[in-house]
C-alpha positions in Angstrom: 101.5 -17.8 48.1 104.2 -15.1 48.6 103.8 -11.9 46.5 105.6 -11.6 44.0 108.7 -9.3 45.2 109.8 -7.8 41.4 106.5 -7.1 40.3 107.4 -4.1 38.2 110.1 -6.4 36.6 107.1 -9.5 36.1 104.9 -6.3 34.3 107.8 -5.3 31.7 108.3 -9.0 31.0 104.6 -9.7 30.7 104.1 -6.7 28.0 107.6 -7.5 26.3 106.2 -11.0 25.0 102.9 -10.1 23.9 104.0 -7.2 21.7 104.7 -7.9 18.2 108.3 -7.4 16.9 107.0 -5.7 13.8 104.8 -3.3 15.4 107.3 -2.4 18.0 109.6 -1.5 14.3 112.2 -4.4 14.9 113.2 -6.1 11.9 115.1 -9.7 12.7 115.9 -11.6 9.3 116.4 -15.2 11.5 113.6 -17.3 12.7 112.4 -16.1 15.9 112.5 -18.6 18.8 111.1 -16.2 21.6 107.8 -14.2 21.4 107.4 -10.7 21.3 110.6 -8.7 22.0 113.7 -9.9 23.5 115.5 -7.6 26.3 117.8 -5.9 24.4 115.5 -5.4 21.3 113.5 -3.5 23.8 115.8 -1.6 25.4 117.0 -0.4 22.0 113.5 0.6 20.9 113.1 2.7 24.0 116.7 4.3 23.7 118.3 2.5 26.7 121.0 0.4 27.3 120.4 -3.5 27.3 122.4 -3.8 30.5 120.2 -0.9 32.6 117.1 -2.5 31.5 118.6 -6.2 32.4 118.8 -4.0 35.5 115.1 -3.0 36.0 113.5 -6.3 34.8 115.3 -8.0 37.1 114.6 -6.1 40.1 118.0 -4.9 40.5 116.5 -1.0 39.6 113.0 -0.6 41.4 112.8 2.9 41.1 113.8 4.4 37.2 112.9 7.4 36.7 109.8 9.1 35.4 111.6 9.6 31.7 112.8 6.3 31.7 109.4 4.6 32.4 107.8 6.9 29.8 110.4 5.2 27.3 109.6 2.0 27.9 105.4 2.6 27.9 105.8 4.3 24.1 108.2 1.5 23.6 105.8 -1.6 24.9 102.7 0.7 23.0 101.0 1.1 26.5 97.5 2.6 27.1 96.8 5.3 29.4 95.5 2.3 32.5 98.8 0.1 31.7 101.2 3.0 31.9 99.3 4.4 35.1 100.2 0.6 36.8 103.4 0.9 35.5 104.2 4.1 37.4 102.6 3.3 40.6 105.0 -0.5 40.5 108.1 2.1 40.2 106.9 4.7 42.8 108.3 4.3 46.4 104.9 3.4 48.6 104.5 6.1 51.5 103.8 4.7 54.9 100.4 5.0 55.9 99.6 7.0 58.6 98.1 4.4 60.7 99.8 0.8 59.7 97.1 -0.6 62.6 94.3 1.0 60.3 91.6 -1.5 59.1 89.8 -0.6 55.6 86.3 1.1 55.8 83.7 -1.0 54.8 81.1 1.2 56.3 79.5 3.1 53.7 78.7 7.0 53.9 75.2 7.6 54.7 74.7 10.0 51.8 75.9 7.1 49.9 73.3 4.9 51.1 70.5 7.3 51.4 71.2 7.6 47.1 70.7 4.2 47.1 67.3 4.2 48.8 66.2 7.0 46.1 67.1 4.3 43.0 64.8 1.8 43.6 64.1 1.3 39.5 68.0 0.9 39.0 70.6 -2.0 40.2 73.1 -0.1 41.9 75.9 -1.3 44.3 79.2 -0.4 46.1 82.5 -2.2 46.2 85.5 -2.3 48.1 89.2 -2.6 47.0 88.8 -6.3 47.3 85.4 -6.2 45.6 83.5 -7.0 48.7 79.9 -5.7 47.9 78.8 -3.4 51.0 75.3 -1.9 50.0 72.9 -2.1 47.3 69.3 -1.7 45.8 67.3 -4.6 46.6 67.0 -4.5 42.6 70.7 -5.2 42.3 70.2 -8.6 44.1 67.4 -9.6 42.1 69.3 -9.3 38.9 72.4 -10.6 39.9 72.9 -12.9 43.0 76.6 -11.7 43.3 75.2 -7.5 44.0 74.2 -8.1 47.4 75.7 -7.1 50.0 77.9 -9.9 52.0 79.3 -11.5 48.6 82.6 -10.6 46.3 82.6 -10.2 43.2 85.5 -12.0 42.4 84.5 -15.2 44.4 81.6 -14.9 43.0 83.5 -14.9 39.4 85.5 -18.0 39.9 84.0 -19.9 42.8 80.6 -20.2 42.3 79.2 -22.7 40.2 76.2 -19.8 39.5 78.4 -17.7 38.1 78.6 -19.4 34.0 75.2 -19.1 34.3 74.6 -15.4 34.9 77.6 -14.7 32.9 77.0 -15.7 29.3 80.1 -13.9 28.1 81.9 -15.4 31.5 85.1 -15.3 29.2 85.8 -12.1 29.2 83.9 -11.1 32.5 86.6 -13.1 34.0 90.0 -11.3 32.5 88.5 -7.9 32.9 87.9 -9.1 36.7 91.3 -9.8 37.0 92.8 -7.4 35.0 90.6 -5.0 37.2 91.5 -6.1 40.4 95.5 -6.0 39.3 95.1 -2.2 38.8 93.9 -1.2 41.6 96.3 -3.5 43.5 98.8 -0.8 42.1 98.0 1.7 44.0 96.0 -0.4 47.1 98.9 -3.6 47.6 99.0 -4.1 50.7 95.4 -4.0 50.9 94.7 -6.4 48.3 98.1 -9.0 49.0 96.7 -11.0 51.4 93.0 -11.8 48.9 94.7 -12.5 46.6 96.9 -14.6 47.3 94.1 -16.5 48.8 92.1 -16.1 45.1 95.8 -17.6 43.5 95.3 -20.9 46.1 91.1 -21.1 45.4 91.4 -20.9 41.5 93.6 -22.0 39.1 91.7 -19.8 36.7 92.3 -17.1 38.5 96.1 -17.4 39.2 96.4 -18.2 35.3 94.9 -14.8 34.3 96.5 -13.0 37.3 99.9 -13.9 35.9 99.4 -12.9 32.6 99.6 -9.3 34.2 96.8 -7.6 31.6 95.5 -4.9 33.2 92.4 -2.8 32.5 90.0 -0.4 34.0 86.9 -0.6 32.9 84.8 2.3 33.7 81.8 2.2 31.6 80.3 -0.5 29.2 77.7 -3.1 28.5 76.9 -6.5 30.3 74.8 -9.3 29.3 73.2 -10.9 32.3 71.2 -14.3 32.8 68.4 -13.3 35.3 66.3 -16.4 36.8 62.7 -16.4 35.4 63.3 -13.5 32.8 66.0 -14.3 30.6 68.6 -12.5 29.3 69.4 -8.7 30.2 71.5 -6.1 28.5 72.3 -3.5 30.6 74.8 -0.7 30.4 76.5 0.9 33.7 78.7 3.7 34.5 81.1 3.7 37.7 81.8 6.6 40.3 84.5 6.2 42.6 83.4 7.6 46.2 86.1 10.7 47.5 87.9 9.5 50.9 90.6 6.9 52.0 88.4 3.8 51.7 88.3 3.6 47.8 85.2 2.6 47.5 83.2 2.5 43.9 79.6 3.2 43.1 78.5 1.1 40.3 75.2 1.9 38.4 73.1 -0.2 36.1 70.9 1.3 33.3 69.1 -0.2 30.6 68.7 1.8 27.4 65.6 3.9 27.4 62.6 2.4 25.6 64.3 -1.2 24.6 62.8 -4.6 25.9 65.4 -4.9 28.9 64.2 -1.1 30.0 60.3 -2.7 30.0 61.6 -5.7 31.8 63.7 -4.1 34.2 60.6 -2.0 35.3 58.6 -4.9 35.8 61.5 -6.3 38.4 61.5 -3.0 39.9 
């Protein structure tokens, strides 16, 4: 499917709707037929005129300036990883310096020599697009989807595994999406072509990729199903790796002296 070609203007709608009139400090005595806020309900909220921001959402403006985005995130209540998407939609891309270039997917031997050193943990690293490209041999055993050769978000939404080792696959699944939408921000034309391919695989996926949430999960807690064991809590940190291949270190920890720290030893 073709990218979508106003995708600043699909964001601004996307966030319009879901906020709540009386939040936003609009007061409308009539019954509402339209959720969230209309266009020039917003536009007056953020101090602008209804035709300009006509203008923007409908792709018409691509390029307001900094002032005028800021209006509109304190406007549509944006947090810091929604208003960081929202200025990278607005900015001009710059040309690469190779448009030939592929993506690395080789990983930095330092990288991979860290890895070797935390055998006791399930550590991985990820591409842009989520490919796994190097792990712990830990990482595979608690989660099929670690090793190397798989994606994440396949793994997500195409394998029939993947309810299982999810138990909170609910909300695994939107912060996969909503993860993967900011970094196709800043990375596009990297990420255009997967996922438009993820948009044709899964209806799932498209459905949540349209709803335009986006989020950046750094840190947190996951509950994973791990075949003969059971049930694993495990916290995990993330560490993006310096250099033009974006890739992300992701590290798995249980919390010191709990049953999942006992059990994860015992894997180890």
């Amino acid at each position: 499917m073709a990218r979508d070609d106003n995708q600043l203007g699909s964001f601004l709608r996307s966030r319009r709707e879901k906020i709540d009139a009386a939040s936003a400090g609009v007061r409308d005595s009539t019954r509402r037929r339209v959720t969230g806020l209309r266009r020039e309900e917003l536009a007056l909220v953020a101090g602008l005129s209804p035709s300009y921001y006509t203008r923007i959402e409908q792709g018409r403006d691509r390029h307001p300036s900094r002032e005028i985005l800021e209006a509109l995130a304190r406007a549509l209540q944006l947090d810091d990883t929604e208003r960081a998407y929202l200025w990278s939609l607005a900015t001009p891309p710059l040309a690469p310096a190779d448009p030939h270039a592929v993506p690395g997917h080789t990983v930095r031997p330092g990288v991979l020599a860290l890895l070797e050193r935390w055998a006791d943990l399930p550590a991985f690293v990820v591409g842009p697009t989520r490919d796994v490209l190097a792990g712990t041999a830990l990482a595979a055993r608690v989660n099929p989807a670690w090793s190397p050769g798989h994606n994440l978000i396949e793994f997500t939404f195409l394998d029939p595994r993947a309810p299982e080792v999810y138990p909170d696959w609910d909300d695994i699944s939107q912060q996969a999406v909503a993860g993967l939408r900011a970094t196709s921000g800043v990375r596009g034309a990297e990420l255009d072509p997967f996922i438009a391919g993820m948009r044709e695989r899964s209806e799932t996926f498209r459905a949540l990729w349209d709803s335009h949430d986006v989020y950046d999960r750094v840190t947190g807690d996951k509950r994973l199903r791990v075949d003969g064991i059971g049930v694993l809590r495990l916290s995990f940190e993330t560490f993006a790796c310096a250099g033009p291949e974006g890739h992300v270190l992701y590290v798995y920890f249980p919390h010191p002296g709990s049953g999942d720290d006992e059990t994860l030893r015992s894997l180890a």
